[in-house]
Biopython code that builds the backbone (N, CA, C, O; Angstrom):
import numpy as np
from Bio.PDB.StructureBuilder import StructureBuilder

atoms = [
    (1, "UNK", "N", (6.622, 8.525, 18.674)),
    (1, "UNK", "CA", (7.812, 9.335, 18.816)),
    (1, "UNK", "C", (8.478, 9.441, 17.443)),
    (1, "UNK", "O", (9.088, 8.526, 16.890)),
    (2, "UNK", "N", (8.341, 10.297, 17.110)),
    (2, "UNK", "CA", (9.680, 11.056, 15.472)),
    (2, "UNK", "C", (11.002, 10.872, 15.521)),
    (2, "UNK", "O", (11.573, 10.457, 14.513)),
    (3, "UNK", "N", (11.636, 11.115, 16.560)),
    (3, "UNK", "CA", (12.686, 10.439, 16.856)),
    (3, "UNK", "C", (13.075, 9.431, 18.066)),
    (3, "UNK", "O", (12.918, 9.691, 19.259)),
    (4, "UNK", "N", (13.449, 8.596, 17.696)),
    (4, "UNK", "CA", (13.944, 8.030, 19.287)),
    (4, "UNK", "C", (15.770, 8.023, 19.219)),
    (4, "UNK", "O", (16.631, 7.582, 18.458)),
    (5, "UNK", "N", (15.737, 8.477, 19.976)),
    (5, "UNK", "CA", (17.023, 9.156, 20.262)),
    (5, "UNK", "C", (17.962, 8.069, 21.826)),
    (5, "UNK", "O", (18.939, 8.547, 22.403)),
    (6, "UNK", "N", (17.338, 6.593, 22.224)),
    (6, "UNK", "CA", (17.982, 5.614, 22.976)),
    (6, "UNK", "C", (18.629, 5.357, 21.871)),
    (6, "UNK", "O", (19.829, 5.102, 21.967)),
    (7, "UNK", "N", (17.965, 5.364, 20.505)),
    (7, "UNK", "CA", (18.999, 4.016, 19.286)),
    (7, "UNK", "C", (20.357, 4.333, 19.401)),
    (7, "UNK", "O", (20.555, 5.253, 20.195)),
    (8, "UNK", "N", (21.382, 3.861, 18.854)),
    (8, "UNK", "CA", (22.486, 4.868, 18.962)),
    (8, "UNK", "C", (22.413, 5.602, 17.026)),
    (8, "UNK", "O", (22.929, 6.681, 16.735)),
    (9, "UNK", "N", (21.680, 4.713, 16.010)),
    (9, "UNK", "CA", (21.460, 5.242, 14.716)),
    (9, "UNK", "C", (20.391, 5.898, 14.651)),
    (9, "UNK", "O", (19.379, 5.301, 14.285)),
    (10, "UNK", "N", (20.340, 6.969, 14.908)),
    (10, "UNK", "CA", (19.316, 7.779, 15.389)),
    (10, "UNK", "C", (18.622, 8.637, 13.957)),
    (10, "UNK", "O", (17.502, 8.853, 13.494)),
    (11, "UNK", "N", (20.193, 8.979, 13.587)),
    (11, "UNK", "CA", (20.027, 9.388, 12.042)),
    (11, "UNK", "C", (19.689, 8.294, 11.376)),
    (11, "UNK", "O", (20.056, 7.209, 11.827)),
    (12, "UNK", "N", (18.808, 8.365, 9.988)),
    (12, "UNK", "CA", (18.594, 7.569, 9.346)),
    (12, "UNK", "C", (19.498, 7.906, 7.912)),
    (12, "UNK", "O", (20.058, 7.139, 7.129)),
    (13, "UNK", "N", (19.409, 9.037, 7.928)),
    (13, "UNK", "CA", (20.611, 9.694, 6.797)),
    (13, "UNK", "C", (22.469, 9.170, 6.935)),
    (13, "UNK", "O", (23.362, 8.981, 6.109)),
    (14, "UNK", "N", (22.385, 9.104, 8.196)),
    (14, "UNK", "CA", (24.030, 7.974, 8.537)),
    (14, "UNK", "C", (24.172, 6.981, 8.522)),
    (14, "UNK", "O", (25.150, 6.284, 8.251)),
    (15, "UNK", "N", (22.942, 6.719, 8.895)),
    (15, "UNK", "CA", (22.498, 4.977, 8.575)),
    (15, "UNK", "C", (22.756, 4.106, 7.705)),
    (15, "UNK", "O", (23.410, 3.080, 7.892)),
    (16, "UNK", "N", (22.058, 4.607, 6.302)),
    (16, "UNK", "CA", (22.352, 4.207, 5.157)),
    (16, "UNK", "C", (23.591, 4.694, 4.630)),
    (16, "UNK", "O", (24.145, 4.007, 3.772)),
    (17, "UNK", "N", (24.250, 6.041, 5.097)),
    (17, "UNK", "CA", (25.491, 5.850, 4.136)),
    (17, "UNK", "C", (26.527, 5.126, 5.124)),
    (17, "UNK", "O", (27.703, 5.025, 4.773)),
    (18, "UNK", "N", (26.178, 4.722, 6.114)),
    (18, "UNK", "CA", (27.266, 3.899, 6.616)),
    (18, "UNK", "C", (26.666, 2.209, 6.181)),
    (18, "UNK", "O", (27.303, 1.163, 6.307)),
    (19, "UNK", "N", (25.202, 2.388, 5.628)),
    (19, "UNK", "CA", (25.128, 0.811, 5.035)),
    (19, "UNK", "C", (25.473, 1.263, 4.115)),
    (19, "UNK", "O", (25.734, 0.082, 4.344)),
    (20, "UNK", "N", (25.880, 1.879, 2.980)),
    (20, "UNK", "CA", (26.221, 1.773, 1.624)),
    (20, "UNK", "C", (28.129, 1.648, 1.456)),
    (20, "UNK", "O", (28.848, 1.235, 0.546)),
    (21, "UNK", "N", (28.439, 2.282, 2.939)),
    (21, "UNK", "CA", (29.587, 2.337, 2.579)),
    (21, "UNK", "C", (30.057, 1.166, 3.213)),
    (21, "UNK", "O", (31.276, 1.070, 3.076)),
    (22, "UNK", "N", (29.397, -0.052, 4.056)),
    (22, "UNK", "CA", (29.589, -1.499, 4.211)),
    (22, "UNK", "C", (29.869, -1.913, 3.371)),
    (22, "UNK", "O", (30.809, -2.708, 3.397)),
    (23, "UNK", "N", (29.163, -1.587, 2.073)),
    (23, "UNK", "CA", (29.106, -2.158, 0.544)),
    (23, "UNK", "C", (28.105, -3.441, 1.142)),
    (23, "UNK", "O", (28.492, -4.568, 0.834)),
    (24, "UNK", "N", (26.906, -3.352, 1.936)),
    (24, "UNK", "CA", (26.206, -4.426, 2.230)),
    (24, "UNK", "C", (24.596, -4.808, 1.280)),
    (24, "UNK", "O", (24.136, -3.799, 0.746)),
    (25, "UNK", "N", (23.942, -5.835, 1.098)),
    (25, "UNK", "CA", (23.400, -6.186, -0.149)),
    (25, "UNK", "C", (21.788, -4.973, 0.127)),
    (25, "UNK", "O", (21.210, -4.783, 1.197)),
    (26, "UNK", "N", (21.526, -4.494, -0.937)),
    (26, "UNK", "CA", (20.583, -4.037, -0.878)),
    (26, "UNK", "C", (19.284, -4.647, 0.112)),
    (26, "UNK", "O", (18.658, -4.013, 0.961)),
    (27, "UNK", "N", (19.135, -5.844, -0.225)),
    (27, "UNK", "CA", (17.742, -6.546, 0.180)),
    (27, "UNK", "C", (18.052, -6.726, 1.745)),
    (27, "UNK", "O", (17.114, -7.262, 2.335)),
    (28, "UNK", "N", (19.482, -6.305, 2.793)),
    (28, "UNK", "CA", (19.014, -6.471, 4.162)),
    (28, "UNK", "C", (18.099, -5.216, 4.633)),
    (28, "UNK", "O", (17.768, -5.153, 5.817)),
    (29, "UNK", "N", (17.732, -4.320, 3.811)),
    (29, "UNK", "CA", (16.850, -3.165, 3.729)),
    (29, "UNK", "C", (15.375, -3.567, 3.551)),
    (29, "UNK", "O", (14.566, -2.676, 3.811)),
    (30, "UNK", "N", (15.012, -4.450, 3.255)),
    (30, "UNK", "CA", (13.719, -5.195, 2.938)),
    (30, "UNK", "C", (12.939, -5.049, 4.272)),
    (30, "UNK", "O", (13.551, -5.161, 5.334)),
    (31, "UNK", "N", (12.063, -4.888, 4.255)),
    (31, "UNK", "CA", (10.984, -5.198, 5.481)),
    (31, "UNK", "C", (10.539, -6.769, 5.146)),
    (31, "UNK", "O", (10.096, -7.210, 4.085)),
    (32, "UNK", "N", (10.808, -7.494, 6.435)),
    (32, "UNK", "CA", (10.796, -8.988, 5.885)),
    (32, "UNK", "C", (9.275, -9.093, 5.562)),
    (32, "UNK", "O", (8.988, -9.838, 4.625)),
    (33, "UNK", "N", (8.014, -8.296, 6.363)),
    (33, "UNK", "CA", (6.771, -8.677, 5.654)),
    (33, "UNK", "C", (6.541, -8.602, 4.575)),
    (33, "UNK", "O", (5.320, -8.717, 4.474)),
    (34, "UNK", "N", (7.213, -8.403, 3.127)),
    (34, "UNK", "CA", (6.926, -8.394, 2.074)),
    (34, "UNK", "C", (7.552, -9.860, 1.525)),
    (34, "UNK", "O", (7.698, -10.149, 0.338)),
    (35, "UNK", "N", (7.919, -10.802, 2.795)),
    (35, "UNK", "CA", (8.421, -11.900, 2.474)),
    (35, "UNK", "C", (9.086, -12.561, 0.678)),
    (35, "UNK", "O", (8.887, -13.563, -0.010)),
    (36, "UNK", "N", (9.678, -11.663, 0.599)),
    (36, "UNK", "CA", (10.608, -11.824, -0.662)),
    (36, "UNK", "C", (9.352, -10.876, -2.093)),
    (36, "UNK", "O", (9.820, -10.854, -3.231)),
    (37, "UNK", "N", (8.216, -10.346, -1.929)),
    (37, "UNK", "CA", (7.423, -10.186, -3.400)),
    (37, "UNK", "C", (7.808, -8.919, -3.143)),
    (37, "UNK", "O", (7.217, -8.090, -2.451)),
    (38, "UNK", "N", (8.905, -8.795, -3.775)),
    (38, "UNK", "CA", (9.465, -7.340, -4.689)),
    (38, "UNK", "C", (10.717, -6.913, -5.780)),
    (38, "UNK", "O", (11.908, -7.159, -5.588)),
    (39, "UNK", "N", (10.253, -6.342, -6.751)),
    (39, "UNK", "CA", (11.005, -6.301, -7.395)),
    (39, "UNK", "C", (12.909, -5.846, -7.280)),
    (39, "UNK", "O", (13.024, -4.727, -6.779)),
    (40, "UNK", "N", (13.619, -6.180, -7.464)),
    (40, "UNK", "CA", (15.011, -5.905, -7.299)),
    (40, "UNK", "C", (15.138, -5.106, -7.928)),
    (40, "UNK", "O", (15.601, -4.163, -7.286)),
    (41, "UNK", "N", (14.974, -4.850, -9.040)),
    (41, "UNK", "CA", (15.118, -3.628, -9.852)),
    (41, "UNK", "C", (14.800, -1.831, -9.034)),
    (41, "UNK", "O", (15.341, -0.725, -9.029)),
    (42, "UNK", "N", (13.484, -2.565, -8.389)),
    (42, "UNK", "CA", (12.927, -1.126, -7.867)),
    (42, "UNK", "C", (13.322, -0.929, -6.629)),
    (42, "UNK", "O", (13.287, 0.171, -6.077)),
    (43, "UNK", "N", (13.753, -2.052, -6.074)),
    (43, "UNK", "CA", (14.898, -2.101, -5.031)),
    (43, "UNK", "C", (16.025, -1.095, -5.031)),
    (43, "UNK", "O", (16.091, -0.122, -4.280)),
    (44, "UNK", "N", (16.704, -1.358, -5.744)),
    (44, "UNK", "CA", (17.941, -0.998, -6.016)),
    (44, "UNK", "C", (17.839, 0.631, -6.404)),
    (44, "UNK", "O", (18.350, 1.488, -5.684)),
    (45, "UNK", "N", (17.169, 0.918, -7.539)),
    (45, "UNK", "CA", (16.670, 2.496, -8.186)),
    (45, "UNK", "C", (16.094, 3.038, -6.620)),
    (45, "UNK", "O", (16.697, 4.048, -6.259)),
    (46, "UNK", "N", (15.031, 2.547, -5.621)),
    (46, "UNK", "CA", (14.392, 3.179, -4.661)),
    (46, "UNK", "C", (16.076, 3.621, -3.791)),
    (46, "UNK", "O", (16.594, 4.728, -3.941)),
    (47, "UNK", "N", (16.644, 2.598, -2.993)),
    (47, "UNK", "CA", (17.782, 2.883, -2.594)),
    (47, "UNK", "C", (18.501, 4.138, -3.073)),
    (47, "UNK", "O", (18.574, 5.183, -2.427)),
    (48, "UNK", "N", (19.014, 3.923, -4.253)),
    (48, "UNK", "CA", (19.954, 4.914, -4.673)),
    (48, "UNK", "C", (19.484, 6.271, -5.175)),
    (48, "UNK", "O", (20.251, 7.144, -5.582)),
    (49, "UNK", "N", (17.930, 6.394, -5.099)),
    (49, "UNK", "CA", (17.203, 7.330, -4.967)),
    (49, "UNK", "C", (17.141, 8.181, -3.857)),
    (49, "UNK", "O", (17.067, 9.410, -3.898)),
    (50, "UNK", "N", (17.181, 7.319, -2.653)),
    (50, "UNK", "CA", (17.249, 8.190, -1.483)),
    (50, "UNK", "C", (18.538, 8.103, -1.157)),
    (50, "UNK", "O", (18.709, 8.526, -0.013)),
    (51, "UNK", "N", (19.322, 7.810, -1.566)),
    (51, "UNK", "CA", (20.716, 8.075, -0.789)),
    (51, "UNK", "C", (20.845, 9.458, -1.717)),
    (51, "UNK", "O", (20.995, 10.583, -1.241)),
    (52, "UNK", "N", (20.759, 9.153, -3.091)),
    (52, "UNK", "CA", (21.128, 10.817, -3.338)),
    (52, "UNK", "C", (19.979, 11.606, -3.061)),
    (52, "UNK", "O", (19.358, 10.930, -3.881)),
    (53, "UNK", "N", (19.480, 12.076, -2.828)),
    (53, "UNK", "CA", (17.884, 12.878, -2.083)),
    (53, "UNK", "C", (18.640, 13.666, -0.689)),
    (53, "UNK", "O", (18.252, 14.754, -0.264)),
    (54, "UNK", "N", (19.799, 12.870, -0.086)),
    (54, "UNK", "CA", (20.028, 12.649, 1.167)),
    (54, "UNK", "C", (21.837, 13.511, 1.025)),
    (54, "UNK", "O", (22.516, 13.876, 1.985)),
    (55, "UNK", "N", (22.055, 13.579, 0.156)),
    (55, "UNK", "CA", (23.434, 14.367, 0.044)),
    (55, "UNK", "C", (23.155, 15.070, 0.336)),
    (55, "UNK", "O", (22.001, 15.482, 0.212)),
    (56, "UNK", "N", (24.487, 15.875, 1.164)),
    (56, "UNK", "CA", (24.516, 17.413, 2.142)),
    (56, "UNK", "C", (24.680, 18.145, 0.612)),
    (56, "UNK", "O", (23.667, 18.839, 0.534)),
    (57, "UNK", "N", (25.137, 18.252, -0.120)),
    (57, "UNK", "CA", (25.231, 19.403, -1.314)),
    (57, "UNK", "C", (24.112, 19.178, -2.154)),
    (57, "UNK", "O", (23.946, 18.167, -2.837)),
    (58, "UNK", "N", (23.071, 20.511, -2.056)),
    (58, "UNK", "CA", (21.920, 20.098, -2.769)),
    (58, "UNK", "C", (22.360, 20.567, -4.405)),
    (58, "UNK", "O", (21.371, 20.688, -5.127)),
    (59, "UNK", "N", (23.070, 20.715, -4.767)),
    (59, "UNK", "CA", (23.977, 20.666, -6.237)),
    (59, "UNK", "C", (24.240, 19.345, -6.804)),
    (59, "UNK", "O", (24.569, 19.256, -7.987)),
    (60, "UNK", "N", (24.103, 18.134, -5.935)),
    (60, "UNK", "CA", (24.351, 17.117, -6.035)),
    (60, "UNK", "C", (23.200, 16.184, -5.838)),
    (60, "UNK", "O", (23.279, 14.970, -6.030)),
    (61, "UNK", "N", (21.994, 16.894, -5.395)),
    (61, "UNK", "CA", (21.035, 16.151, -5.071)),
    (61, "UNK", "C", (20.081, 16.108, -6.530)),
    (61, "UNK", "O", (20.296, 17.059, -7.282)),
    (62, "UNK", "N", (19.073, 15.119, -6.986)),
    (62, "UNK", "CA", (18.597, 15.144, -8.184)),
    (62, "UNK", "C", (17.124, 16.279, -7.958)),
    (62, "UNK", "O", (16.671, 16.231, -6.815)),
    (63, "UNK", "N", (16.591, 16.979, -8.662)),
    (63, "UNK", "CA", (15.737, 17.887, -8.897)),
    (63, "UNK", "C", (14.063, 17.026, -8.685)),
    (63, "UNK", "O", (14.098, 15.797, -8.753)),
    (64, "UNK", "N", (13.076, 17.510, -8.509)),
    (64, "UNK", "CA", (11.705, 16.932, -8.303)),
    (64, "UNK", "C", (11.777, 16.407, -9.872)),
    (64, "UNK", "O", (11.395, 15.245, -10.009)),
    (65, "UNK", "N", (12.189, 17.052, -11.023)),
    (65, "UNK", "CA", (12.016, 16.521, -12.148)),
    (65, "UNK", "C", (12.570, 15.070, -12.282)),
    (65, "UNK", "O", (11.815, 14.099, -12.219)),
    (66, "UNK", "N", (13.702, 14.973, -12.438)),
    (66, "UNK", "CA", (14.605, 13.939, -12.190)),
    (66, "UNK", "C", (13.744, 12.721, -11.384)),
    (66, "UNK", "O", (13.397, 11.582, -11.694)),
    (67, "UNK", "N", (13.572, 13.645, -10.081)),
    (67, "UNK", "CA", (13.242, 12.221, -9.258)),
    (67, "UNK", "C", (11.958, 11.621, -9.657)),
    (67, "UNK", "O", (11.635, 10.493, -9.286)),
    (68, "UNK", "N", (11.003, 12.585, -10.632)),
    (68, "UNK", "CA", (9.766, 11.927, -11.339)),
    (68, "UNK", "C", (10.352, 10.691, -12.403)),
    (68, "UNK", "O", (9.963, 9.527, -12.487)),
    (69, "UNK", "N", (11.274, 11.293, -13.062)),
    (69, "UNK", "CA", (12.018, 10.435, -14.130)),
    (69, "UNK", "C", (12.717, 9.319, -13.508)),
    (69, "UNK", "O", (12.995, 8.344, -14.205)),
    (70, "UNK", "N", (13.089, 9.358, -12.052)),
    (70, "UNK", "CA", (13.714, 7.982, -11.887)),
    (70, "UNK", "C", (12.583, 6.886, -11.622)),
    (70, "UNK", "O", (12.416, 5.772, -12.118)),
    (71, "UNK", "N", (11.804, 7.665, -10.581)),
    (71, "UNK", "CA", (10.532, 6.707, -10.118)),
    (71, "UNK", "C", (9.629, 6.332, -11.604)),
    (71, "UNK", "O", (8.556, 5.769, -11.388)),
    (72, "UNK", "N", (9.893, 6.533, -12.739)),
    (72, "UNK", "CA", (9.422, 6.398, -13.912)),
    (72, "UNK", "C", (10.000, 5.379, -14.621)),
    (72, "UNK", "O", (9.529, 4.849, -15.627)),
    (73, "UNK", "N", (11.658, 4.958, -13.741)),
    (73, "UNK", "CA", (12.549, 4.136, -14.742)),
    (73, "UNK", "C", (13.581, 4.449, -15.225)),
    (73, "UNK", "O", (14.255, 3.515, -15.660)),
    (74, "UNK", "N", (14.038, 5.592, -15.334)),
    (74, "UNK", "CA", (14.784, 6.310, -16.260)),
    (74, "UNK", "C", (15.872, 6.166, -15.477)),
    (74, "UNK", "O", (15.603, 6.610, -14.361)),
    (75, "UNK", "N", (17.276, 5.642, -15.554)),
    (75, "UNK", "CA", (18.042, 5.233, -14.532)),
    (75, "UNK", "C", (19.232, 6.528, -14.922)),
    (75, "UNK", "O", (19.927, 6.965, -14.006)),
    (76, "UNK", "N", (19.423, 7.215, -16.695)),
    (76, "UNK", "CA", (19.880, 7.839, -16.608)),
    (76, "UNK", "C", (20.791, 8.551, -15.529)),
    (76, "UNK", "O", (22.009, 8.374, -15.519)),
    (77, "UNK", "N", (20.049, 9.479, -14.495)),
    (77, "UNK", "CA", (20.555, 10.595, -13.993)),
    (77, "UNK", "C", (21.733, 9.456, -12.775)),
    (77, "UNK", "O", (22.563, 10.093, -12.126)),
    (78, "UNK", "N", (21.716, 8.693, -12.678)),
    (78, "UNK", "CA", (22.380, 7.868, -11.571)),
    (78, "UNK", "C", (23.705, 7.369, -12.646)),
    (78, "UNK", "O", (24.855, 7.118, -12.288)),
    (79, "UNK", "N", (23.364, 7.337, -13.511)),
    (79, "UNK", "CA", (25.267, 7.626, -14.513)),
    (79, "UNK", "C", (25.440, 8.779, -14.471)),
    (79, "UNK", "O", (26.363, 9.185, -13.764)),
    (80, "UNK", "N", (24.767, 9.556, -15.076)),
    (80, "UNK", "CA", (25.629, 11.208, -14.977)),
    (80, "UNK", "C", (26.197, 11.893, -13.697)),
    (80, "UNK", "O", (26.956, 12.858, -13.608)),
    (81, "UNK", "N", (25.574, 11.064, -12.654)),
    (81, "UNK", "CA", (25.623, 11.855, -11.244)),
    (81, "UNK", "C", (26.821, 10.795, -10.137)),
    (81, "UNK", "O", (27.222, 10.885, -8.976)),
    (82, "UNK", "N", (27.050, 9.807, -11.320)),
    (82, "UNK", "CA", (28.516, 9.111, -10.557)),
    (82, "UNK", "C", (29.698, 9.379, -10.500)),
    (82, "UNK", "O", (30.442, 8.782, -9.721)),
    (83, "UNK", "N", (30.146, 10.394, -11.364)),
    (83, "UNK", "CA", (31.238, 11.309, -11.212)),
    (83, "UNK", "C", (30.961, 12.121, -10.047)),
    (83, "UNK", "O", (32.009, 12.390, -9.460)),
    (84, "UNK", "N", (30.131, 12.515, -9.604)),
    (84, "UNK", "CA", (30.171, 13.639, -8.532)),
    (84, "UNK", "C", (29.391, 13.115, -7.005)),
    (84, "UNK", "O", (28.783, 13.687, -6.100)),
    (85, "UNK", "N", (29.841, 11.560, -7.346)),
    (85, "UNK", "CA", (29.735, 11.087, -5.664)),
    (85, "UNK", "C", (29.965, 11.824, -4.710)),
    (85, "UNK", "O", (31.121, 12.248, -4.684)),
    (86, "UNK", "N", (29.181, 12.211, -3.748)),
    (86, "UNK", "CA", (29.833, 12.634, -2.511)),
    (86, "UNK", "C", (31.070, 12.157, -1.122)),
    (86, "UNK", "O", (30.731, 11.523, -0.123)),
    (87, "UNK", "N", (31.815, 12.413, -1.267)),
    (87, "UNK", "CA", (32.590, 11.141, -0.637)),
    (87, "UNK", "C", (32.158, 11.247, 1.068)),
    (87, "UNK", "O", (31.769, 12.300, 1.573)),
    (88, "UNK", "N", (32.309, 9.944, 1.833)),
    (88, "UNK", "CA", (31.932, 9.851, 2.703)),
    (88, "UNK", "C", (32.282, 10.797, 4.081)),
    (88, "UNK", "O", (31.488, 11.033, 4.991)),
    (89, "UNK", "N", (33.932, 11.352, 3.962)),
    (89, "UNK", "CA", (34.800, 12.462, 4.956)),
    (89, "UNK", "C", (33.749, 13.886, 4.033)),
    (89, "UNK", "O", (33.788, 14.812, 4.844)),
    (90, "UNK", "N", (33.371, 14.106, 3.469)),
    (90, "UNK", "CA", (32.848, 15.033, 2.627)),
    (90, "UNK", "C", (31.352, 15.339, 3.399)),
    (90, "UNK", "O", (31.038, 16.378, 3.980)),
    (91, "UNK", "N", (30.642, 14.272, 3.244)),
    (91, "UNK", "CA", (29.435, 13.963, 4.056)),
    (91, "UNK", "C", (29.820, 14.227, 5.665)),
    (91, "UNK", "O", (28.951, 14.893, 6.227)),
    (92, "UNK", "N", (30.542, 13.978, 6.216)),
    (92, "UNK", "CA", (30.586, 13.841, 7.817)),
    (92, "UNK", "C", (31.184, 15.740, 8.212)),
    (92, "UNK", "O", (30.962, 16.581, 9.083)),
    (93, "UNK", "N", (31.832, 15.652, 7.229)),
    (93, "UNK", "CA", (32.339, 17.100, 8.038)),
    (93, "UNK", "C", (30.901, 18.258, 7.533)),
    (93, "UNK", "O", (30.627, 19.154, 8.331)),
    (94, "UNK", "N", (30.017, 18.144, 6.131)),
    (94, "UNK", "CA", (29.175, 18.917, 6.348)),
    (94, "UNK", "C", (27.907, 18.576, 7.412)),
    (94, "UNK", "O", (27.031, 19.388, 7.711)),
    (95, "UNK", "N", (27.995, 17.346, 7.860)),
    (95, "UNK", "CA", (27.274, 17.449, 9.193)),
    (95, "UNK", "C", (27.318, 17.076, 9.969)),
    (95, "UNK", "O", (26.604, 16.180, 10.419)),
    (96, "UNK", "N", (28.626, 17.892, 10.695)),
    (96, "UNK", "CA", (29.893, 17.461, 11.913)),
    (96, "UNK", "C", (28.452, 18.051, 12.961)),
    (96, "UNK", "O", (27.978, 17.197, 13.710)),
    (97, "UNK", "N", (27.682, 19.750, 12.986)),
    (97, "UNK", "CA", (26.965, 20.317, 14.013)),
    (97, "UNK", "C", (25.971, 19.084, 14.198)),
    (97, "UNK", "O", (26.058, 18.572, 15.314)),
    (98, "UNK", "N", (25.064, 18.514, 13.352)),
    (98, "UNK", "CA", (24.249, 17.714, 13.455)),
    (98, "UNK", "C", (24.518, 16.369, 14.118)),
    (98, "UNK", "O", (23.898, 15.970, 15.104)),
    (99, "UNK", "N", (25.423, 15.748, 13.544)),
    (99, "UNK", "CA", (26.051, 14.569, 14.063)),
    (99, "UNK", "C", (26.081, 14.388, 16.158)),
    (99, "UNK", "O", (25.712, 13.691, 17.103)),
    (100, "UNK", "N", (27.022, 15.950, 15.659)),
    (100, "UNK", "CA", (27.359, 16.539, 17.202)),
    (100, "UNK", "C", (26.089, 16.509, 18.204)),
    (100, "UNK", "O", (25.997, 16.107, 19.364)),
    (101, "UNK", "N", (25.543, 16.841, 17.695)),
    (101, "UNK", "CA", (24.103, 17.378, 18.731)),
    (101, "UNK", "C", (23.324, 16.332, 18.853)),
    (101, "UNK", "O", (22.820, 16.223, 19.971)),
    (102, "UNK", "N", (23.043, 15.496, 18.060)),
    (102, "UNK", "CA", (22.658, 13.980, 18.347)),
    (102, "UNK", "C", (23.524, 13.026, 19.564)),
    (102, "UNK", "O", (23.093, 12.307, 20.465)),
    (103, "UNK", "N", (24.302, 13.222, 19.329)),
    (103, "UNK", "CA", (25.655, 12.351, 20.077)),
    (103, "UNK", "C", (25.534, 13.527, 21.838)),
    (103, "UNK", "O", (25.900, 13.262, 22.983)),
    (104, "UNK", "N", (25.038, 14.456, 21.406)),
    (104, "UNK", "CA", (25.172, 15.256, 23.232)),
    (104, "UNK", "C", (23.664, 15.246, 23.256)),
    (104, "UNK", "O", (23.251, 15.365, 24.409)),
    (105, "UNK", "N", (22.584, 15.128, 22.235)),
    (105, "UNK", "CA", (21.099, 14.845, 23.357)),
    (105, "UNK", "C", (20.763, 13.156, 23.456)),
    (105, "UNK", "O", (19.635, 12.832, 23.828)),
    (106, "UNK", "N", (21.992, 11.852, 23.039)),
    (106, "UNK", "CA", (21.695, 10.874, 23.386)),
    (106, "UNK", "C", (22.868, 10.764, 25.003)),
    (106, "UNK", "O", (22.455, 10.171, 26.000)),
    (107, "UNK", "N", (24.218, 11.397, 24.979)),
    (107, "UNK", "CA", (24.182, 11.716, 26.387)),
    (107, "UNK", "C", (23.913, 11.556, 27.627)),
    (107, "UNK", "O", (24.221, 10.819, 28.563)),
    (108, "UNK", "N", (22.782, 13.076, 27.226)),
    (108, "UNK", "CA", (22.031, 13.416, 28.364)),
    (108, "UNK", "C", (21.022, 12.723, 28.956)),
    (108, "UNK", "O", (20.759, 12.609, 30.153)),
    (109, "UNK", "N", (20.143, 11.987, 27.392)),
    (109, "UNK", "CA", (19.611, 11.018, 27.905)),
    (109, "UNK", "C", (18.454, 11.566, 27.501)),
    (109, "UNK", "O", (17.542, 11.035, 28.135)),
    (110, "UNK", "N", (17.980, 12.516, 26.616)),
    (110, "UNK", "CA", (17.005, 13.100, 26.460)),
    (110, "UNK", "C", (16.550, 12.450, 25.294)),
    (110, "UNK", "O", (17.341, 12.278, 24.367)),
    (111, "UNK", "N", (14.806, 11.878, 25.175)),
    (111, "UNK", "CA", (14.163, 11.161, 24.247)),
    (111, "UNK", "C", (13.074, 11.739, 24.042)),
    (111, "UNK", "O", (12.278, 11.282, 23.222)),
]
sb = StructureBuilder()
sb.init_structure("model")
sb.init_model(0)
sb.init_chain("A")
sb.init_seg("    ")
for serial, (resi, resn, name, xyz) in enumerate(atoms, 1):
    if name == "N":
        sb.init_residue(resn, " ", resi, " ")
    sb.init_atom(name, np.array(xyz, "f"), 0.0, 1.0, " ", f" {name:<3s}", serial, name[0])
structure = sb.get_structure()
């Protein structure tokens, strides 16, 4: 199943910005089978890679170029692109329809 729609975090895109906006530690994101062998560094860059990937304003999202350059190391574009955080009321109202429609097909009960 692609989605399962019993969870009540159904989105995975709300997911994380409601873990980021916990301010909770990167590594409870870990899949414990990698029983601690991974780097933190690439931890942290992978994370904040997909959270911006995942912004509703694709003006704000980083380019295929970019995202070659981060997965490369280049941490650059994640300073230049901290002025233009998306704020979290910012995020929810551009996807108030989506949000919505999740919340009425868990409801109904439909999976």
């Amino acid at each position: 199943m692609a989605v399962d729609f019993r969870h009540k975090d159904v989105l995975l895109v709300k997911s994380v910005r409601e873990f980021e906006a916990r301010k909770r530690p990167y590594q409870e994101l870990v899949d414990w089978r990698l029983a601690g062998r991974y780097d933190d560094g690439e931890l942290v860059r992978l994370i904040k890679l997909g959270i911006a990937c995942t912004r509703s304003n694709p003006e704000l999202r980083p380019s295929m170029r970019q995202i070659v350059s981060i997965l490369d190391g280049n941490d650059q574009w994640f300073a230049e692109a901290r002025q233009k955080k998306e704020k979290r009321e910012e995020w929810r109202q551009r996807n108030a329809s989506a949000l919505s429609l999740t919340r009425r097909i868990q409801a109904l009960g439909i999976q």
